[in-house]
C-alpha angles and dihedrals in degrees: 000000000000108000108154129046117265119218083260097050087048085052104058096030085052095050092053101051085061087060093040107042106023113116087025134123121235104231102177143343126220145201120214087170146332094294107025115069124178120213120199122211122192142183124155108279099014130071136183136170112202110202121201128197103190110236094004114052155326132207155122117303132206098186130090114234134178118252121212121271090257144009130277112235088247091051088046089052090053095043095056089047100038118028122111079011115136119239102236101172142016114179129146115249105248105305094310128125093259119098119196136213123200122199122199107358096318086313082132134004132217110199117180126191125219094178118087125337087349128227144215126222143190122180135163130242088290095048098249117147118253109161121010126174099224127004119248119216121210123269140144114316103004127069114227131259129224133144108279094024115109122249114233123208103173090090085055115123110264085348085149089054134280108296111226132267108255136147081250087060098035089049092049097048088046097049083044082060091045100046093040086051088053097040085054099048097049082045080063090240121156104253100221093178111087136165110342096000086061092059103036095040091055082058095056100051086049113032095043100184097060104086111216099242092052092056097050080048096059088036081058095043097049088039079240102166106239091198080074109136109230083227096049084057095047084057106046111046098195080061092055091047087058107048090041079063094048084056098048096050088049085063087053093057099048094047085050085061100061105027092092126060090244129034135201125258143207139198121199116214155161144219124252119240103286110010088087097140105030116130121241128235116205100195095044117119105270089248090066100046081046090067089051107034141039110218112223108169152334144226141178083221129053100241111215099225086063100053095047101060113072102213086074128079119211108200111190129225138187110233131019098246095052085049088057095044097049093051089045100047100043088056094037089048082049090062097036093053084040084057102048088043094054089053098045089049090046089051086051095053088043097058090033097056078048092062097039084057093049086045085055094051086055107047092048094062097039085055082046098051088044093054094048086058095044088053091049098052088037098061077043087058095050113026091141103063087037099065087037084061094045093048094050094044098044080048104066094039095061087048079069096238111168112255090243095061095039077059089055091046096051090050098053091047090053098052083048094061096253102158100207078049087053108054101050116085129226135255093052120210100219083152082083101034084247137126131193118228126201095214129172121245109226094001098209117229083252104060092041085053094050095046088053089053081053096054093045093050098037107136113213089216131150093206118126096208087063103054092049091055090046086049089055097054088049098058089045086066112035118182123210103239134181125223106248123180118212126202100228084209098056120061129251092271083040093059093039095055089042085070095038086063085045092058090044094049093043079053104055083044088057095051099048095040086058080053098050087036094067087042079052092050103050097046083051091048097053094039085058096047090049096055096046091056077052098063096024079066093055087049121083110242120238108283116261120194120256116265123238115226116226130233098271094039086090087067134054103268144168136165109233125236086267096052113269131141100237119193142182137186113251085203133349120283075066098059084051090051095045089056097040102046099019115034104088137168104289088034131124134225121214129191145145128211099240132105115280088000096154126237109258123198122188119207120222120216104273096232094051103035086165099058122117118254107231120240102241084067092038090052092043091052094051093052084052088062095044103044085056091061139079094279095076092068092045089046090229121154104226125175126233132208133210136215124198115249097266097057090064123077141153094225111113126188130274110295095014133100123208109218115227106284094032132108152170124246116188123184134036111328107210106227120234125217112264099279125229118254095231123125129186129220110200141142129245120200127214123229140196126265092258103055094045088081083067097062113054111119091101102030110131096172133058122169113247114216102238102005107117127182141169151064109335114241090257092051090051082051080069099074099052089066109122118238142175119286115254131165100252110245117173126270095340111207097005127171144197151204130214107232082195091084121082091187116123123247102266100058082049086052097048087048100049125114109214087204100052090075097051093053093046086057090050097060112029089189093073093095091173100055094048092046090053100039126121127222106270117252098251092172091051094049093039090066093038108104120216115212119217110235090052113098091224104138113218118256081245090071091052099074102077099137084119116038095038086106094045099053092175094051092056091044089061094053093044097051089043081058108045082050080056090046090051096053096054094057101042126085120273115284086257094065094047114093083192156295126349091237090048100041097051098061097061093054088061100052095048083059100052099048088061090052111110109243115267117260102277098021104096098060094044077053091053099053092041083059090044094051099046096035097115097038123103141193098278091053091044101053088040088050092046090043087057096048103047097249097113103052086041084051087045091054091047080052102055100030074057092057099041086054105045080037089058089041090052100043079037082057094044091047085052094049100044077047093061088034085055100044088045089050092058098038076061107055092028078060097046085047097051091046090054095045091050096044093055089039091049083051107049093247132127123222106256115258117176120249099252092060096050094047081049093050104048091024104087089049099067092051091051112093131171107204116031119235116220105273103019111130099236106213098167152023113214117182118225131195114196148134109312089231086054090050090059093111091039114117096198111041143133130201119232134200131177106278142141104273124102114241100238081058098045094046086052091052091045092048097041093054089054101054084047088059093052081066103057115093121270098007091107130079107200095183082063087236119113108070084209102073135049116272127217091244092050098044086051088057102050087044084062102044112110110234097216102053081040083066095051098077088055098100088200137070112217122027149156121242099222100176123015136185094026127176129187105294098353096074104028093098124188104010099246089323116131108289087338119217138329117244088006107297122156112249124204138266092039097229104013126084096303140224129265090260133217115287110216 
């Protein structure tokens, strides 16, 4: 099996990460463990993980793994050189197994080894080390590596370039393979390479860039025999011609692999025992191709050896890294789900060896209890012979015979047949005052019979003949007997009912110890299954491929309790491009007046554009604006208010300028109740096409063949117009009208305040004004002419709702726009003979110069003139240069120019500014008319076809509760509105608190992949909507943590109820805070009772 790059692997992948990261930006790196790093590139738009193996390989990855808690001090040392740096070069050393990366520009140099033990490297400009995984001693051949070393690159294989491929060459590599077989065999070494090894390995070592396997592949293709001696070639020049073509057409082969972007890819396999005649499916997850193949290797080219014969399988793939990654993480996912089996089977021996050992504890005293009983009934049976055996052996005690002797007796009655004699077994234990009978259990009327016949008969012979025949008719009947002991002090009922409170306390043992058994089990249970979350923690979960977010994930989002997508800007160039690509005629507009309340747009469904958006979404969409502003950390309820889509605009009056995020609202805003501040953190799942039919009840939106709406592509140009940075507060500089009022436009005209509106603009806070308001008279203030002297500020500079934090941004505007206001005012360009600044010195001058002379200042003029009569330039600049003056006058000079040079580039900056901002009044302007005219009209702006299914397509396939049946791909988190999250299985309720979100999600998750351990919580058959199901479960095992934090819109919260399913977390109904573990409080939708706890 393939496990390390070849040259020629480097090659292509190498190739294709030039394609793939340049241009990007690296945003992390990573370590999974001492040797693998993962390296994360980003650009908007475009992402890409990297992931290295040091020594083995290196390529684009589309799983998701798990990095380790903190960085390794290599991976430190990286991070502070390389992050937020821009991959500027990807290219293969020679052709070596070393790739290098360049970032900005060969600022620093990542240089990573596929040969050995492998390296990684990072150097500056000038190729000194500065971070290296492992330090290389020195040794033959290879220079060693340390931090502050230099790396040398000028040893490396082909580093000049790759010679060509001519018969000089070809002849000399073949005549080095026949002098170094020679060399070895007069050395005595065991040649290993035989037949075609010998030949293709001698290319190999020669004509290094040649890798073995490709050769083999063109031998095969121009039937070229690879047993082929290198002598035999040197002889026979037709031989060598040919070779020198196979060659040749091998070159070919290896150029047609990288001159596309991407490059093809193959991976050898084959079938597991047993699965011969499966059929493959290229596009299966690779756990389910890895129950059915065994991958062997994998090539950017199909070898020929390999397709021909027919025990392998070639799966196909489009592009090289894909290829890689596919090959590595099937195997990789192989070990990983090894690992975890291993543990889980090792947990189950482990709890199972704990119940055997309970069952054995059982089952002892339950044998105990049963011989005690036997025993008992037993001495009952035969309580004859018993107290025989007592009286005999109590005799000769008393007549005082030693114990040793009593032993021998016993022993020669016992050989005579005596059957008191019989039944007692040696050695005795008269210590204890105790003797062991050998006594039958349910003694039948015959063989007692038989046994009194016995008694009355007995012989009391010595004769050894006897007692052998009375031992052979013993051994004809034997009787099954129990071993009894009886106590020689208690009589023959005493010793029968000491066994009988022996079987009931052996009983009673045994009963408490069943109860304490099951106590036993379960504390062992849970200690097993603690210790194996433990190390199922250390352990790396099964791959699971990387999700792709979907179009409206970049926003804040939810989908309400009726069905509709839901979305809010998280700053403000997403409030702009909400507004410019999303809000659409039928749509809603949802703000608050608080600070940082986001901008919420609800989307109608596309066929009834004039429906009426129910208030349950309206309400939930306004506690989402709400609960993003300032009020969630003081924890005080505002209410929000909504417009329709035609009532916003960007269009600001004559002389003002909206900042991104800010917009105008003009008509009567419908007021929503104070919203809760309660937010819900759930999961949706994602289903197939073919379980979504299932779901329907909710679905607002279908997509329509051939009906197109939308912005036009010119118009989304619109939103990727730089502007300047202000901190987004909402709807800067609204207005309103009262549609209260029935009176015409020209009384409202006569009766507006041009400065009401501005002020409005100014304190958000003033609700009445606003509402009140009237729509400013932009013709009127467009002829009114502003004279310069005066300190009117322009109704540009009044809206400052936005840029009131930043001052230095609303300078800037104000001052933009005085220079507008300047302009207006002045002559035509014609008229002007140059700047302010400019025309304004000469003046002076030309003043000064007409000024009489001051009293005392023309003789000292006159001696100055006599003094320096005869003294001309020359003089002058040498005697200046002596005393100083002239490099004091240079520096004025210069110090002059700088700072005419910064108030001229200060003026074009001002100017681009106002071209800039006029630019995009213009097309703001075009845009607006457009929208209102198609709006005015009933129509929609085209969108093709492609961008709209985009667009409604992944709501029909999210789903909150499963359904029996549905085939679960994804898991996608959702934060929302408590009231949105009430038919979500999964779901948490969140308040302002103290804790950070990315601890508060980890809780949340982690308690619900506790609760899929607890017994019984699990269906396996995927049926009760109640419990967790294995798919779902694998899911959430597999959810990041920290992408899962991303869709919470605020910073600190409290987990109020955690590891909900569907009716057993939903608490009090709507009440207030509702119920803990999932108790129902009281009052229904007032403010709720305390609820029942379980």
């Amino acid at each position: 099996m393939k496990q390390r790059f070849s040259s020629l692997d480097v090659r292509v992948v190498a190739h294709e990460l030039s394609e793939a990261l340049v241009s990007l930006r690296l945003a992390n790196i990573y370590d999974l463990n001492s040797k693998i790093l993962l390296l994360k590139f980003a650009k908007p738009d475009n992402r890409q993980q990297l992931l290295i193996e040091s020594g083995f390989r290196c390529h684009l990855t589309d799983f998701v793994r798990t990095a380790s808690p903190a960085p390794s001090q290599f991976v430190a040392r990286l991070r502070k050189y390389l992050k937020t740096r821009r991959c500027t070069s990807v290219s293969q050393i020679g052709t070596d197994r070393i790739i290098e990366f360049q970032f900005s520009d060969g600022a620093f140099r990542l240089y990573l080894e596929f040969f050995a033990s492998g390296n990684i490297i990072l150097t500056d400009s000038d190729l000194k080390i500065l971070a290296l995984l492992r330090n290389v001693p020195e040794g033959e051949g290879q220079e060693p590596q340390r931090i502050g070393l230099s790396y040398t690159l000028e040893n490396r294989q082909n580093f000049g370039g790759v010679p060509a491929l001519t018969k000089e060459r070809l002849r000399a590599a073949l005549q080095s393979t026949v002098q170094k077989a020679a060399a070895d065999q007069a050395a005595g070494k065991k040649i290993k390479k035989k037949g075609a090894d010998e030949l293709r390995r001698g290319l190999a070592t020669t004509i290094t860039e040649l890798p073995p396997i490709l050769v083999e592949h063109v031998f095969r293709l121009t039937s070229f025999d690879p047993a082929t001696k290198p002598a035999e070639i040197l002889d026979d020049d037709s031989l060598l011609d040919k070779l020198f073509d196979t060659l040749q057409q091998a070159r070919e082969i290896l150029d047609e692999v990288t001159d596309s972007s991407v490059s093809n890819g193959y991976i050898i396999a084959k079938p597991r025992p047993g699965f011969e005649d499966a059929e493959v499916d290229v596009d299966a997850p690779p756990a389910e191709k890895a129950k059915t193949l065994l991958y062997e290797d994998f090539q950017p080219f199909l070898p020929k050896q390999f397709e021909d014969n027919k025990a392998y399988r070639i799966l196909p793939f489009v592009g090289y890294n894909k290829t890689v990654d596919e090959f590595f993480s099937s195997l990789e996912g192989q070990r990983l789900e090894s690992k975890l089996s291993e543990r889980e089977a090792a947990a189950k021996r482990k709890l199972e060896a704990a119940r055997m050992d309970q069952a054995k504890r059982i089952e002892g005293l339950q044998e105990m209890e049963m011989l005690n009983y036997r025993k008992a009934a037993t001495i009952q049976a035969n309580i004859e012979r018993v107290q025989e055996a007592m009286d005999a052996v109590n005799g000769l005690l008393q007549e005082g015979m030693d114990w040793v002797d009593i032993t021998k007796l016993i022993e020669k009655e016992q050989k005579q047949g005596n059957p008191v004699a019989e039944i007692i077994k040696l050695p005795m234990k008269l210590k204890e005052n105790t003797i062991t009978l050998l006594l039958g259990e349910g003694v039948e009327e015959e063989e007692e019979g038989d046994q009194d016949k016995e008694d009355e008969e007995f012989d009391y012979s010595d004769s050894e003949d006897d007692a052998d025949g009375a031992e052979t008719t013993k051994d004809k009947a034997p009787v099954k007997r129990l071993e009894v002991d009886i106590n020689l002090t208690l009589s023959v009922w005493n010793n029968a009912r000491e066994y009988y409170d022996q079987k009931r306390t052996a009983a009673d043992k045994a009963q408490k110890t069943v109860q304490q058994s099951v106590i036993a089990l379960k504390n062992a249970e849970q200690k097993i299954a603690e210790d194996l979350r433990k190390g199922l923690k250390q352990e790396k979960p099964v791959l699971q491929p990387i999700r792709k977010q979907m179009w409206f994930e970049k926003f804040t989002w939810f989908i309400s309790s009726d069905g509709y997508l839901v979305l809010g800007g998280r700053d403000a160039q997403q409030n702009e491009m909400l507004y410019k690509r999303y809000l659409r005629k039928g749509d809603v507009y949802v703000h608050a007046d608080v600070h940082g309340a986001a901008s919420v747009i609800i989307k109608n469904n596309p066929k009834t554009p004039d429906a009426p958006i129910p208030p349950s979404t309206l309400a939930q969409a306004g506690n989402l604006s709400v609960c993003c502003s300032s009020a969630w950390d003081s924890k005080a309820g505002m209410g929000a208010w909504w417009v329709n889509a035609d009532q916003v605009s960007k269009s600001a009056p004559t002389g003002e300028y909206l900042p991104v995020g800010s917009f105008m609202v003009r008509g009567k805003r419908n007021l929503l109740p104070p919203a809760l501040l309660t937010l819900g953190f759930g999961l949706l799942f994602r289903v197939s096409d073919d379980s979504k039919s299932k779901h329907t009840r909710h679905r607002v939106y279908e997509f329509v063949e051939g009906k197109t709406r939308g912005h036009a592509d010119s118009l989304n140009a619109l939103s990727e117009r730089a502007e300047s940075p202000h901190e987004q507060k909402p709807v800067a500089g609204e207005e309103s009208e009262s549609d209260d009022d029935d009176e015409d436009a020209a009384d409202q005209k006569e009766r507006a305040n041009p400065l009401h509106s501005q002020r409005s603009g100014q304190d958000d806070s003033v609700e009445s004004d606003a509402a009140q308001g009237t729509e400013p008279p932009t013709e009127e203030l467009a002829d009114l002419g502003i004279n310069k002297e005066e300190s009117v500020s322009s109704p540009g500079e009044s809206i400052k709702s936005p840029a009131e934090l930043e001052p230095a941004a609303a300078q800037n505007e104000e001052e933009e726009e005085e220079d507008e206001e300047e302009e207006s005012n002045q002559p035509p360009p014609a008229a002007k003979t140059g700047t302010p600044s400019s025309s304004t010195v000469p003046q002076k001058q030309q003043s000064a110069k007409k000024a009489p002379a001051k009293r005392g200042q023309r003789g000292k003029q006159k001696k100055i003139a006599a003094k320096y009569k005869d003294q001309d330039e020359e003089d002058r600049a040498l005697m200046e240069e002596l005393m100083g003056v002239k490099a004091a006058r240079q520096k004025a000079e210069a110090e002059a120019a700088a700072k005419a040079k910064a108030e001229a580039e200060a003026a074009a900056a001002r100017e681009r500014r106002r071209q800039q901002q006029e630019r995009v009044r213009k097309e703001i302007a075009e845009h607006e008319e457009v929208r209102r005219l198609m709006m005015e009209e009933g129509e929609d702006m085209p969108l093709d076809e492609s961008e709209m299914a985009m667009e409604m397509a992944p709501l029909e396939t999210l789903v909150g509760n499963p359904l029996a049946g549905d085939e679960i791909l994804e898991v996608v988190p959702i934060c929302a509105p408590w009231s949105a999250l009430n038919k979500f299985k999964y779901k948490t309720k969140l308040q302002p608190g103290n804790t950070k979100k990315g601890k508060a999600v980890k809780e949340i998750v982690e308690r619900w992949k506790f609760a899929a351990g607890k017994k019984g919580w699990i269906d396996e058959s995927s049926s009760d909507p109640e419990k967790i199901w294995p798919r779902e479960m694998e899911l959430i095992k597999g959810l990041k943590v920290e992408e899962a934090f991303n869709c919470v819109p605020v910073g600190k919260v409290t987990v109020m109820q955690s590891g909900g399913l569907a009716g057993s977390s939903s608490g009090g109904g709507s009440g207030k805070g509702g119920g803990k573990g999932g108790g129902s409080g009281k009052g229904g939708s007032g403010k709720g009772g305390k609820g029942k706890k379980k």
